[in-house]
BALO-481150 format. One record per residue (C-alpha): residue number from 1; x, z negated, y. Coordinates in nm, 4 decimals. Last residue first. Layout:
// residues N
@i: NUM	x: X	z: Z	y: Y
...
This chain:
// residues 396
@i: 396	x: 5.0667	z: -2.0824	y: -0.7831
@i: 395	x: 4.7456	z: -1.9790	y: -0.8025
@i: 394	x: 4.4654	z: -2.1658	y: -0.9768
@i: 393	x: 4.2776	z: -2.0450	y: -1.2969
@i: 392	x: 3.8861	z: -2.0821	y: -1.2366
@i: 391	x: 3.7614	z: -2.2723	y: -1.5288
@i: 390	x: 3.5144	z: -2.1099	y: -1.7393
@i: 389	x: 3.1178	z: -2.1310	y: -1.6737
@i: 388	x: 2.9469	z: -2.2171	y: -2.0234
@i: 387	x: 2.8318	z: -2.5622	y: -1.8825
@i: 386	x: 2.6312	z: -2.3577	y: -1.6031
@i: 385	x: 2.4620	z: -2.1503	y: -1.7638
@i: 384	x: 2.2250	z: -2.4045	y: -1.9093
@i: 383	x: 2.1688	z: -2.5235	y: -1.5493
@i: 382	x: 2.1719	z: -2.1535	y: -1.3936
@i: 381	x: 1.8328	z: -2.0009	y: -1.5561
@i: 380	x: 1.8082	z: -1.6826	y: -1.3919
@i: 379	x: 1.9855	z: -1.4874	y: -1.6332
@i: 378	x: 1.8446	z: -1.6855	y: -1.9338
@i: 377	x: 1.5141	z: -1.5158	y: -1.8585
@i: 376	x: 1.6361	z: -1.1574	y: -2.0234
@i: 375	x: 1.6392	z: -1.3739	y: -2.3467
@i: 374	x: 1.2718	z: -1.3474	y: -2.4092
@i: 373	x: 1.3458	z: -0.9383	y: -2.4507
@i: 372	x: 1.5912	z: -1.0432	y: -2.7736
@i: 371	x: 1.3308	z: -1.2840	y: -2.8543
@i: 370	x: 1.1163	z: -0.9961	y: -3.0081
@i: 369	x: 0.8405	z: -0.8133	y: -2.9569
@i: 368	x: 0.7263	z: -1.0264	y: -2.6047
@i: 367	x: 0.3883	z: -1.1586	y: -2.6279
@i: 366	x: 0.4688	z: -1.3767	y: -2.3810
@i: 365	x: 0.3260	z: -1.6865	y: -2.5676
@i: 364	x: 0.5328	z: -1.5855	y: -2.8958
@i: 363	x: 0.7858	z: -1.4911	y: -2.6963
@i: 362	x: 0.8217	z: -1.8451	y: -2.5538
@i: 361	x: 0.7434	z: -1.9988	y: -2.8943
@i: 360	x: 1.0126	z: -1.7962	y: -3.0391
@i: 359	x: 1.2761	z: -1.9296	y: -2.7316
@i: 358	x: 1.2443	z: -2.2823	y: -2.8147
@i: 357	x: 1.0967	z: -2.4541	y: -2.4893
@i: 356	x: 1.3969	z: -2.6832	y: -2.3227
@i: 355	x: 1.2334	z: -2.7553	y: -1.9977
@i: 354	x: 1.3917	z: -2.4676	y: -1.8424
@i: 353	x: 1.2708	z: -2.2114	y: -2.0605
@i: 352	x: 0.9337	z: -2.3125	y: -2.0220
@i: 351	x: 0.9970	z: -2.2833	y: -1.6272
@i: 350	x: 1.1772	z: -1.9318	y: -1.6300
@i: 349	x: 0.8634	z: -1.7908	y: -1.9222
@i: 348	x: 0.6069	z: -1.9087	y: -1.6866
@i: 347	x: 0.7976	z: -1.8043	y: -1.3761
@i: 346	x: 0.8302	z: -1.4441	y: -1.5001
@i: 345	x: 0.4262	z: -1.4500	y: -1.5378
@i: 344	x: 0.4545	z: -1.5502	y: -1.1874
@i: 343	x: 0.6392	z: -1.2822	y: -1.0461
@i: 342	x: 0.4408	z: -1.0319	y: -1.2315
@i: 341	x: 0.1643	z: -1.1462	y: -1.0133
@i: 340	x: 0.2961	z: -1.1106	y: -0.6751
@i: 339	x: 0.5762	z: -1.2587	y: -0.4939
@i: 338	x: 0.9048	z: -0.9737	y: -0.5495
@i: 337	x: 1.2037	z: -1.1766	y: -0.4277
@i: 336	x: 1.4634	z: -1.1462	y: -0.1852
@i: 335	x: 1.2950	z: -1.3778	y: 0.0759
@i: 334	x: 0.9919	z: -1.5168	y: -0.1302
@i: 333	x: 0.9930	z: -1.8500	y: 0.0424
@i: 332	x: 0.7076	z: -2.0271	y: -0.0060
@i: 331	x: 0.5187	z: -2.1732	y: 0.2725
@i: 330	x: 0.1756	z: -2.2265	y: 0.0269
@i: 329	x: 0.0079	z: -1.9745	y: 0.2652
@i: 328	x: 0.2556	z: -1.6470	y: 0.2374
@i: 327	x: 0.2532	z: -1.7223	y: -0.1600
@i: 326	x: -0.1605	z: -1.7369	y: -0.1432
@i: 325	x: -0.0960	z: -1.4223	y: 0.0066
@i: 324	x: 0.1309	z: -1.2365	y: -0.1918
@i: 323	x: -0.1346	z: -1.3276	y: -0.4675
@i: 322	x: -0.4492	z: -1.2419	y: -0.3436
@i: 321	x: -0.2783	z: -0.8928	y: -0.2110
@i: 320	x: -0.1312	z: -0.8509	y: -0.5768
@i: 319	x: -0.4451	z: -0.8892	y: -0.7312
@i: 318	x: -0.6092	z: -0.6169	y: -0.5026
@i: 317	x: -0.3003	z: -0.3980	y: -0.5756
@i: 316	x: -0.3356	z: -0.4311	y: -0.9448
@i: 315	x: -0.6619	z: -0.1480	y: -0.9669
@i: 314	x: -0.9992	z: -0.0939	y: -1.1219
@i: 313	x: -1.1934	z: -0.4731	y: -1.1014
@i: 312	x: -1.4975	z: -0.4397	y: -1.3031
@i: 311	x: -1.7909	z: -0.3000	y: -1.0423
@i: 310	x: -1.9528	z: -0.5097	y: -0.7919
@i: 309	x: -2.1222	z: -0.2653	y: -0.5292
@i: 308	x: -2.1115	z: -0.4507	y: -0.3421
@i: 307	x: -1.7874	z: -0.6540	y: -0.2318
@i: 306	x: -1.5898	z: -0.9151	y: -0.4382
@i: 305	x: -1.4889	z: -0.7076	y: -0.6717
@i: 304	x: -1.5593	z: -0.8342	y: -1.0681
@i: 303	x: -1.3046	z: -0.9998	y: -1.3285
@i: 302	x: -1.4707	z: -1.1179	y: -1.5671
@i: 301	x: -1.5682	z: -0.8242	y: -1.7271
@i: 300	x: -1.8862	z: -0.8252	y: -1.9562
@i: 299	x: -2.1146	z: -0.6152	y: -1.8004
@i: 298	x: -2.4466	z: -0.5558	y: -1.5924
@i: 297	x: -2.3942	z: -0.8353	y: -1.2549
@i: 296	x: -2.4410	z: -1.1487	y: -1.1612
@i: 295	x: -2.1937	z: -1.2515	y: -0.9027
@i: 294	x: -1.8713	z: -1.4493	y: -0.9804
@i: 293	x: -1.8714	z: -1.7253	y: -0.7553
@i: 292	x: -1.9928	z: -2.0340	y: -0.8542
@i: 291	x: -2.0107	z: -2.0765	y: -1.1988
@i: 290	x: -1.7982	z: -1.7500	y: -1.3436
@i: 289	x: -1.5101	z: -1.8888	y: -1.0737
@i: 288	x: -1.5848	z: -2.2627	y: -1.1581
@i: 287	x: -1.5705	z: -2.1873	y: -1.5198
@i: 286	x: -1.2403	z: -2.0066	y: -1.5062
@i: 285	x: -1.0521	z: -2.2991	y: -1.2944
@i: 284	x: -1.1892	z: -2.5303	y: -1.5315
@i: 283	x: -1.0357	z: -2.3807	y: -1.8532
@i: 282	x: -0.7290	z: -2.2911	y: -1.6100
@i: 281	x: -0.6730	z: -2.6853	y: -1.5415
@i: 280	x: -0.7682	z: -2.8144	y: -1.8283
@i: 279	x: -0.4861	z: -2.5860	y: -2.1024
@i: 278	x: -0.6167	z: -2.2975	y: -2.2284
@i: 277	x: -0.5078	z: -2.1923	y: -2.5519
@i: 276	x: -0.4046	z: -1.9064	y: -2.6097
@i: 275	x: -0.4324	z: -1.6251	y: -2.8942
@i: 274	x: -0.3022	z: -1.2884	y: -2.8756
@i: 273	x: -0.3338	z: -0.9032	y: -3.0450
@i: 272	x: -0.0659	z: -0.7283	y: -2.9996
@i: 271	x: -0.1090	z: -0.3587	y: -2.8344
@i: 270	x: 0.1991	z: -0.3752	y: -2.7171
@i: 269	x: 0.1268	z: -0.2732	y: -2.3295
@i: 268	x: -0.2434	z: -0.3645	y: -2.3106
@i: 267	x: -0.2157	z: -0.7058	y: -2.4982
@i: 266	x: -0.4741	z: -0.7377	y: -2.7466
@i: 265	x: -0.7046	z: -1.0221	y: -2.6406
@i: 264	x: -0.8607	z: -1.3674	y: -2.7202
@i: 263	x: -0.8637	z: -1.6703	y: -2.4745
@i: 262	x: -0.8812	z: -2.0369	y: -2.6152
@i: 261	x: -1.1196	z: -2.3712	y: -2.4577
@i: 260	x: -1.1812	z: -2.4291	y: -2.8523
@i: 259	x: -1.5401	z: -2.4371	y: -2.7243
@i: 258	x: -1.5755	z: -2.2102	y: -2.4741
@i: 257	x: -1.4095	z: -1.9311	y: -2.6562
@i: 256	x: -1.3282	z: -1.6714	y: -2.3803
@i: 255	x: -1.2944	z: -1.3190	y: -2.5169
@i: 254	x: -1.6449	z: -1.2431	y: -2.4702
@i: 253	x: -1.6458	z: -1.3074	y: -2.1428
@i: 252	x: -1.4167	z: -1.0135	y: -2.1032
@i: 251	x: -1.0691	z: -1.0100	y: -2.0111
@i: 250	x: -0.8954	z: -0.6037	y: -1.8536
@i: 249	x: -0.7638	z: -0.7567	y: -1.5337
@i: 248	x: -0.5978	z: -1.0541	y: -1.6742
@i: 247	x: -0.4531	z: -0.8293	y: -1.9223
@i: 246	x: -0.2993	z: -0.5516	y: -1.6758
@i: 245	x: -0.1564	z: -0.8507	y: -1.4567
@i: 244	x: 0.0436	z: -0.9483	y: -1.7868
@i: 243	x: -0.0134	z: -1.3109	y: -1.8923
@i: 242	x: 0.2033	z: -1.5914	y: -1.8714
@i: 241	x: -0.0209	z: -1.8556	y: -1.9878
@i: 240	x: 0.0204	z: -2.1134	y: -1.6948
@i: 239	x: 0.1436	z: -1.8636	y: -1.3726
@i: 238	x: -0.0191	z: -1.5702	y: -1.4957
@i: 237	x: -0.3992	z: -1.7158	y: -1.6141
@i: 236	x: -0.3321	z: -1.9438	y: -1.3255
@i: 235	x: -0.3269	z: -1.6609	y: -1.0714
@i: 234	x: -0.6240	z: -1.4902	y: -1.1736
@i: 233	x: -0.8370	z: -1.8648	y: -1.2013
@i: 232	x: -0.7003	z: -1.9401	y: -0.8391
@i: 231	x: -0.7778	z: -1.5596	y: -0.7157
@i: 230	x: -1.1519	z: -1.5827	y: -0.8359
@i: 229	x: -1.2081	z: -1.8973	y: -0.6800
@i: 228	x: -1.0959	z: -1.7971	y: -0.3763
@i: 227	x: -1.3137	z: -1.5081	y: -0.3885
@i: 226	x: -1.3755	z: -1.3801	y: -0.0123
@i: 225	x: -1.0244	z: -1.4254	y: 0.0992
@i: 224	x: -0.7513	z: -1.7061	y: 0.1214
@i: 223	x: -0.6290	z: -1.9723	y: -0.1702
@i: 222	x: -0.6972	z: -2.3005	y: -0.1224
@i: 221	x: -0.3060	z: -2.4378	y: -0.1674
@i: 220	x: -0.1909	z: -2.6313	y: -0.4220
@i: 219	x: -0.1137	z: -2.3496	y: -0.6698
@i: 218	x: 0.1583	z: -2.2534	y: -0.4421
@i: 217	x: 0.2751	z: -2.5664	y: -0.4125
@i: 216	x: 0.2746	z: -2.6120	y: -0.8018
@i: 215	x: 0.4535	z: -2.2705	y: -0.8457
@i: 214	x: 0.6677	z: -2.3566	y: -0.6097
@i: 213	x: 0.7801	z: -2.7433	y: -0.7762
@i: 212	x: 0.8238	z: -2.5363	y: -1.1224
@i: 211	x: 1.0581	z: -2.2647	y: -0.9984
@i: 210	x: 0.9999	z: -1.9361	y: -0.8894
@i: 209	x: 1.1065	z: -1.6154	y: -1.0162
@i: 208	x: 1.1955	z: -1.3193	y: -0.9837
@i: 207	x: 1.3859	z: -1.1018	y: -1.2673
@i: 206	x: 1.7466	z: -1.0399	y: -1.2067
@i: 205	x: 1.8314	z: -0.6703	y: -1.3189
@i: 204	x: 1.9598	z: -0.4910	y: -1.5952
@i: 203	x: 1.6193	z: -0.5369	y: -1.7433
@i: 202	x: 1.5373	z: -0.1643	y: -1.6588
@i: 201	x: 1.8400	z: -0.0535	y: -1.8295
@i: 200	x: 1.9670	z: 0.1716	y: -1.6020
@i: 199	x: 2.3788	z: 0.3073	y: -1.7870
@i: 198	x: 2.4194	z: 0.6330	y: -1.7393
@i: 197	x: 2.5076	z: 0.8132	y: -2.0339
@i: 196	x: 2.6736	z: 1.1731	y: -1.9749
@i: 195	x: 2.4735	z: 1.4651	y: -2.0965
@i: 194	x: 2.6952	z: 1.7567	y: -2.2679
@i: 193	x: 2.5748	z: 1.7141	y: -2.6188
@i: 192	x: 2.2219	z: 1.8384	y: -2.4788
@i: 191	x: 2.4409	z: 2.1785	y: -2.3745
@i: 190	x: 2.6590	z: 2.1653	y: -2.6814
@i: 189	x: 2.3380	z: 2.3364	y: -2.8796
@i: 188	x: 2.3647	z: 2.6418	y: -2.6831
@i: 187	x: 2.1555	z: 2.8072	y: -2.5139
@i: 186	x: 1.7982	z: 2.9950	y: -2.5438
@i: 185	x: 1.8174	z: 3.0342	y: -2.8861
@i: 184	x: 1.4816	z: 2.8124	y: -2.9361
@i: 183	x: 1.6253	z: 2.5048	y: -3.0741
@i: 182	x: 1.8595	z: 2.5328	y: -2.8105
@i: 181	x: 1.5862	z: 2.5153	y: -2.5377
@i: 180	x: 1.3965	z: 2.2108	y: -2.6732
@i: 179	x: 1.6999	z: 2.0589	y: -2.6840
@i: 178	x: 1.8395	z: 2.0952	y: -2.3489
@i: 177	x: 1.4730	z: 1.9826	y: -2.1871
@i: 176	x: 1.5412	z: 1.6508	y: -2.3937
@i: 175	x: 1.8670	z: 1.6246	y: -2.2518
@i: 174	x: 1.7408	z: 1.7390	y: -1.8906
@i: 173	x: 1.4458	z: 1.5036	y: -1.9013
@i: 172	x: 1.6715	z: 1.2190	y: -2.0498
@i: 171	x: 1.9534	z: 1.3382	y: -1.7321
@i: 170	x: 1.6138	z: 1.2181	y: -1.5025
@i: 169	x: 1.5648	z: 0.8945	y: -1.6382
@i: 168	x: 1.9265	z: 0.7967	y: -1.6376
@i: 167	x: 1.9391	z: 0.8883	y: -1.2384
@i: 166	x: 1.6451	z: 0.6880	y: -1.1797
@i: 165	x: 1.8277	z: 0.3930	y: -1.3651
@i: 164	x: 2.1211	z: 0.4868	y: -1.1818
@i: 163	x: 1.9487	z: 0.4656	y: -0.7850
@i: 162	x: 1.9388	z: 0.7213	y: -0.6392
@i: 161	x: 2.1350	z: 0.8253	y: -0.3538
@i: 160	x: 2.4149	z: 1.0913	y: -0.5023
@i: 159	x: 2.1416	z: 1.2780	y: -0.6440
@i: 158	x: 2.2597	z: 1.6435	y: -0.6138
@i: 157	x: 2.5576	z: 1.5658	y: -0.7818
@i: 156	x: 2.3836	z: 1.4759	y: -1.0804
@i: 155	x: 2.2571	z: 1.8445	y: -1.1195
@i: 154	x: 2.6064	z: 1.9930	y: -1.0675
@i: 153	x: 2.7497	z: 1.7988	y: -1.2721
@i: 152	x: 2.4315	z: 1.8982	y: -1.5484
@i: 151	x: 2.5470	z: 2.2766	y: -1.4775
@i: 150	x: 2.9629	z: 2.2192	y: -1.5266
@i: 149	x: 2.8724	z: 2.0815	y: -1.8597
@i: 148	x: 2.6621	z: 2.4188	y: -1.9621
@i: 147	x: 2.3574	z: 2.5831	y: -1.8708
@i: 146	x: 2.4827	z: 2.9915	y: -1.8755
@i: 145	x: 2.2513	z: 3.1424	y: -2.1759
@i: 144	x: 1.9631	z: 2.9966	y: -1.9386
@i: 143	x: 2.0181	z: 3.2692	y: -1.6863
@i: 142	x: 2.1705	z: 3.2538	y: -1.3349
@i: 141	x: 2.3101	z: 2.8726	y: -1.3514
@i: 140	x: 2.3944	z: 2.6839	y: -1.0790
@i: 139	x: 2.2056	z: 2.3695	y: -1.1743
@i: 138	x: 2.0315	z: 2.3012	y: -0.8768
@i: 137	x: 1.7087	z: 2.4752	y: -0.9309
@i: 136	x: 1.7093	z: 2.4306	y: -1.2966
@i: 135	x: 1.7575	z: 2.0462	y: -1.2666
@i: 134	x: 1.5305	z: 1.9657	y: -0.9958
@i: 133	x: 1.2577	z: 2.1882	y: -1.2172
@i: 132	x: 1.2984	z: 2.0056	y: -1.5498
@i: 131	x: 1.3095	z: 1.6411	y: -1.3073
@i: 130	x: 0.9232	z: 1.7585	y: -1.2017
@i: 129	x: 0.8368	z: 1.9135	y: -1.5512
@i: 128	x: 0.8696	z: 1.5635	y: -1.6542
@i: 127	x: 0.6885	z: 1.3745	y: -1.4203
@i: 126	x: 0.4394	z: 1.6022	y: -1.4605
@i: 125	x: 0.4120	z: 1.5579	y: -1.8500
@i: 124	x: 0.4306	z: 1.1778	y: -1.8176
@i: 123	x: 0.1280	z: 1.2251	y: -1.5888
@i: 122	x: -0.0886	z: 1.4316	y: -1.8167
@i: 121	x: -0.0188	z: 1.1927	y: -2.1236
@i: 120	x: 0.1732	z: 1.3106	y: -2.3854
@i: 119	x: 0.0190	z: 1.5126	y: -2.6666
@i: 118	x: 0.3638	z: 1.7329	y: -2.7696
@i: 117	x: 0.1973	z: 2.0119	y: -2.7435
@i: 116	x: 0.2152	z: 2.0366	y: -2.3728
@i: 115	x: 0.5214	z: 1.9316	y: -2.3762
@i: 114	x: 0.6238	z: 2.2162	y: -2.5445
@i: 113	x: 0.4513	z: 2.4808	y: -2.3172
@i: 112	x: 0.6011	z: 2.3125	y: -2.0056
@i: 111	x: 0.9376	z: 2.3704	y: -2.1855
@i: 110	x: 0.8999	z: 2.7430	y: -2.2343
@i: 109	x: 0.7697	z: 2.7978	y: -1.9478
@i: 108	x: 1.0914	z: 2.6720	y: -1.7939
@i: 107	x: 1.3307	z: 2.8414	y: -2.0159
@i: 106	x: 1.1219	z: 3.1839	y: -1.9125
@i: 105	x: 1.1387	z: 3.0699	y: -1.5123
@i: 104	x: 1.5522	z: 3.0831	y: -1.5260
@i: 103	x: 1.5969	z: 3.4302	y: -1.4134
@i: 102	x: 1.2729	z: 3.3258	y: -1.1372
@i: 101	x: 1.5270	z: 3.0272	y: -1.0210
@i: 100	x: 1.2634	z: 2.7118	y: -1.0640
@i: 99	x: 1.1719	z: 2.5748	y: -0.7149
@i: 98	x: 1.2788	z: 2.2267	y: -0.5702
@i: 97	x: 1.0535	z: 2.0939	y: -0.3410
@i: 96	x: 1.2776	z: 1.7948	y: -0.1039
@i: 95	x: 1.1106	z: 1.5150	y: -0.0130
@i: 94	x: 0.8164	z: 1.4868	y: 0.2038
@i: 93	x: 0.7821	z: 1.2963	y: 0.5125
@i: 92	x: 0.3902	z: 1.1824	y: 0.5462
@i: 91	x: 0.1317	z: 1.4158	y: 0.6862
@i: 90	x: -0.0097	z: 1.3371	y: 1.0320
@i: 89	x: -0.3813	z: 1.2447	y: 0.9707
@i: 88	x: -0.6373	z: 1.4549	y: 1.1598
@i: 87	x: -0.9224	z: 1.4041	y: 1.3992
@i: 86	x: -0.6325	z: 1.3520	y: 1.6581
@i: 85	x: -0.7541	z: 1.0260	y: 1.8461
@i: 84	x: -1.0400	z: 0.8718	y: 1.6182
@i: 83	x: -0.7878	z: 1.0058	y: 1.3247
@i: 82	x: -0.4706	z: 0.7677	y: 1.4322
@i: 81	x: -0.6540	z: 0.5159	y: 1.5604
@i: 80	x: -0.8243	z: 0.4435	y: 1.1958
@i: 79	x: -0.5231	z: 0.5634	y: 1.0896
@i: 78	x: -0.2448	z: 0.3306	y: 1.1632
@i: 77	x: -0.4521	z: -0.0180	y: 0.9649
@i: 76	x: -0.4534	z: 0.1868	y: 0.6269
@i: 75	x: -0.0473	z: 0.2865	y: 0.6986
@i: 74	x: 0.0047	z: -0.0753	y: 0.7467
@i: 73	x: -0.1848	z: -0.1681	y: 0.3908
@i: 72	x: 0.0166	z: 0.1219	y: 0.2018
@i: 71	x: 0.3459	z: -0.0210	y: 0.3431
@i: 70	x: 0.2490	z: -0.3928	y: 0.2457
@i: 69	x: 0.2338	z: -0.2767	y: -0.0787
@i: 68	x: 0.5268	z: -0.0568	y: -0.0968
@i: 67	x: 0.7150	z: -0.3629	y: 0.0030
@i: 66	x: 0.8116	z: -0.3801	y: 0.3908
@i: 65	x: 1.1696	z: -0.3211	y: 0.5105
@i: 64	x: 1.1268	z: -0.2451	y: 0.9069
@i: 63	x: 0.8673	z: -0.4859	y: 0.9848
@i: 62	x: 0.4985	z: -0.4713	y: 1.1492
@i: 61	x: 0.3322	z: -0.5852	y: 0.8593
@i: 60	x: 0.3509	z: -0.9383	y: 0.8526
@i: 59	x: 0.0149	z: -0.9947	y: 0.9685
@i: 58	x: 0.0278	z: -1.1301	y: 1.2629
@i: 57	x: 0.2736	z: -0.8530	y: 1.4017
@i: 56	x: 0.0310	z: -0.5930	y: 1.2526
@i: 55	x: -0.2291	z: -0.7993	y: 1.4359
@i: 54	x: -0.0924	z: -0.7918	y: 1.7341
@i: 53	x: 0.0317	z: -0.4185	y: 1.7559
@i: 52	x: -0.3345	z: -0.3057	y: 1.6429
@i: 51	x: -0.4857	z: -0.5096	y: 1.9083
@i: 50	x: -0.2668	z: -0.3198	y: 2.1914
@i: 49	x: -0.3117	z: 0.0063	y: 2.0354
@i: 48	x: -0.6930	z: -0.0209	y: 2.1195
@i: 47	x: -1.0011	z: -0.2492	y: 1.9486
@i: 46	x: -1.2495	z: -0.4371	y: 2.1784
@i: 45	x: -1.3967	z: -0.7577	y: 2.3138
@i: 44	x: -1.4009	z: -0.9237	y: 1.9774
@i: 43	x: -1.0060	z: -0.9460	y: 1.9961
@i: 42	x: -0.8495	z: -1.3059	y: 1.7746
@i: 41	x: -1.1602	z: -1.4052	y: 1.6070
@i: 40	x: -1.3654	z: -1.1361	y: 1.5357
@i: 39	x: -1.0614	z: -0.9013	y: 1.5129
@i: 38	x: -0.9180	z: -1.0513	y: 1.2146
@i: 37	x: -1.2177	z: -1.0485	y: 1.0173
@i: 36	x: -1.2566	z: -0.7037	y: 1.1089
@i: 35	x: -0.8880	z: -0.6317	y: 1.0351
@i: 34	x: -0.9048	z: -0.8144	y: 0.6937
@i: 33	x: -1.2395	z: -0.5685	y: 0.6470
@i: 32	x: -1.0229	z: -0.2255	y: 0.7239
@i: 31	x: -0.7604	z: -0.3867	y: 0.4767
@i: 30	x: -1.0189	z: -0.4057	y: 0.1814
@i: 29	x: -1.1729	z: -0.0675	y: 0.3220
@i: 28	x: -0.8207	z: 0.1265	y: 0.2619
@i: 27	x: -0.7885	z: 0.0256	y: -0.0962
@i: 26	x: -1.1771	z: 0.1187	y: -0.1352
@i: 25	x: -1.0939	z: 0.4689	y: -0.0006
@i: 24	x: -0.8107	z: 0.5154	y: -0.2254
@i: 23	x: -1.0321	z: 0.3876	y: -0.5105
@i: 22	x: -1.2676	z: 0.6526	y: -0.4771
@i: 21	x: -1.0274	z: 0.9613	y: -0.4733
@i: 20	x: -0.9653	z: 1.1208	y: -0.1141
@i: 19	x: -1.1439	z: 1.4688	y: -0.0980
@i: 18	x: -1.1071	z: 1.5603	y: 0.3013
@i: 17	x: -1.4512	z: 1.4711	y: 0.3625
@i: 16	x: -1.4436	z: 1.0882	y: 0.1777
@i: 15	x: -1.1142	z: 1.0396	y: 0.4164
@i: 14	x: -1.3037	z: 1.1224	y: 0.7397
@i: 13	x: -1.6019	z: 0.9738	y: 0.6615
@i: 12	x: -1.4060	z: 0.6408	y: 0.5735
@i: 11	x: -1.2045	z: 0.6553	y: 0.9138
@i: 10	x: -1.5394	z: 0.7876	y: 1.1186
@i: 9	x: -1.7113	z: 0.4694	y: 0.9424
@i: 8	x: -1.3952	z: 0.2431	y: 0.9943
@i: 7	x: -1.3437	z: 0.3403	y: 1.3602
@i: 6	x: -1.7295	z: 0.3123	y: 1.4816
@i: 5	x: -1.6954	z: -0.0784	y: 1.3448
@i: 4	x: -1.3871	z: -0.1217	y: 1.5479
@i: 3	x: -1.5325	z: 0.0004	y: 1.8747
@i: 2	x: -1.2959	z: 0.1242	y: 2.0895
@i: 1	x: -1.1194	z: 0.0357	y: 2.4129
């Protein structure tokens, strides 16, 4: 049997000495401390393979199809055996590492030098170069004089499992990475004509969401954790005014305004600037939390960690654990269904729809740029559908 406590510091040494980023460690220590808490009550004699399979199972982690969240938070509770036992962490599977042809490395130089002065951001330019180097390494091609038709087939038949939106993504890169190279002489210009259209819209799908009796009972429950307070006020913000996850995180005291009870910010993905009321029950919610629970610290953030030292809240995933719990609590069911805080925003919009909103006030509170986005929610919303269904012929 171990000692838990001697797991988690040779754990957090271990991953501090091998150059893991801050917040990587702090993800892990937020489901390190659930297991503690866990462990006092259920196995304070000891910690051993045994204890781990029980609380997994407790949990809800030990499944086969777990959300990348919930993937991340089982992989946090493996290692602390994992490195006490081996000293090491086992690598995770890695997918396949393509490598640019060295006849085609000039038109791939000469695309990492364009993006580069392009001024995208660092990770849109590795994500980039990433699909430029699938494509040249499985494109057949011996020189870039040859990329042709035949040479993006080839390249889209080397992703027969993904999905078509990734697929879309990836023949952008290779249009775009077409251009660039045609402009230059290195092939011709029917190569970017060549690029079939692949239909991913990424609202194509169903969004999730929950209807106006689950929101209530999830909002019913005392939510779990060390800032209850701070998760009901989060949650509310989403669930009432429909706010990103990104904006919640990013609101300062300053843009509260106590005395028309309205919040004040520019909205992180448009860049809008918003005004919303706040109806009783988040006003209150929000006072309680700064009241009661939110410590006092340098700063104007109100959303804080709830461990020393307090620091303005750096990542989603901490939100999303608050959330997927309070959902696991309130006897929800989520089967099918993403459950954290985009979920709700999505219920917002579902639920104002559904009581007959207009749809320009329900952009207007969603930010959204125009109601042609608002009208993704009339997927989900069956009763209006309903009276446009048309008869089903019968056979005779």
């Amino acid at each position: 049997m171990y000692v838990l406590e001697e797991l988690v510091d040779g754990a957090r040494a271990y991953l501090v000495r091998n150059g893991y980023s801050e917040s990587t460690v702090r993800h892990h220590e937020a489901t390190w401390r659930r297991l503690a808490s866990w462990c006092a009550a259920h196995a304070p004699n000891g910690y051993d393979l045994d204890v781990q399979q029980r609380f997994l199972e407790d949990a809800g982690l030990a499944g086969e199809h777990l959300t990348r969240f919930h993937q991340n938070e089982r992989r946090s509770v493996i290692r602390l055996l994992e490195i006490a036992e081996s000293g090491t962490l086992r690598r995770p599977k890695q997918g396949p590492v393509y490598v640019v042809p060295e006849r085609l490395a000039p038109a791939y130089e000469l695309y990492e030098g364009a993006l580069a002065s392009r001024g995208l951001k660092e990770k849109t330019i590795r994500g980039y170069l990433s699909a430029a180097r699938h494509f040249l390494a499985t494109c057949g091609a011996s020189s870039p004089s040859e990329l042709c038709a035949r040479s993006v087939t080839a390249f889209v038949e080397s992703m027969p499992d993904h999905s078509p939106q990734t697929r879309a993504g990836q023949l952008y890169v290779v249009r775009d990475l077409a251009r660039t190279l045609a402009e230059a002489g290195m092939c011709g210009p029917s190569m970017a004509a060549s690029m079939p259209l692949i239909p991913g819209h990424k609202h194509s799908s169903i969004p999730s969401a929950y209807s106006a009796e689950e929101v209530s009972a999830l909002l019913g429950v005392e939510p779990s954790g060390r800032c209850p307070l701070r998760t009901r006020a989060m949650m509310l913000f989403a669930a009432v005014l429909g706010m990103r996850v990104g904006d919640i995180r990013s609101l300062r005291t300053s843009d509260v305004d106590w005395r028309l009870r309205t919040v004040t910010f520019a909205q992180g993905k448009t860049k809008v600037p918003q005004v919303l009321p706040m109806p009783d029950e988040v006003w209150l919610a929000l006072a309680d939390y700064l009241k009661n629970e939110r410590p006092d610290i340098g700063g104007d953030r109100l959303f804080v960690t709830s461990f020393a030292p307090y620091h303005p809240i750096d990542s989603q995933e901490s939100f999303h654990r608050s959330v997927a719990r309070a959902f696991a609590s309130a006897g929800v069911d989520v089967a099918g269904k993403h459950h954290g805080m985009h979920s709700l925003r999505h219920s917002a919009a579902t639920n104002m729809l559904a009581e007959g909103t207009p749809y320009p006030t329900i952009s207007a509170v969603l930010g959204h740029s125009s109601t042609n986005v608002t009208r993704r929610y009339l997927s989900i919303d069956v009763d209006s559908l309903r009276c446009l269904a048309l008869e089903v012929p019968t056979c005779r």
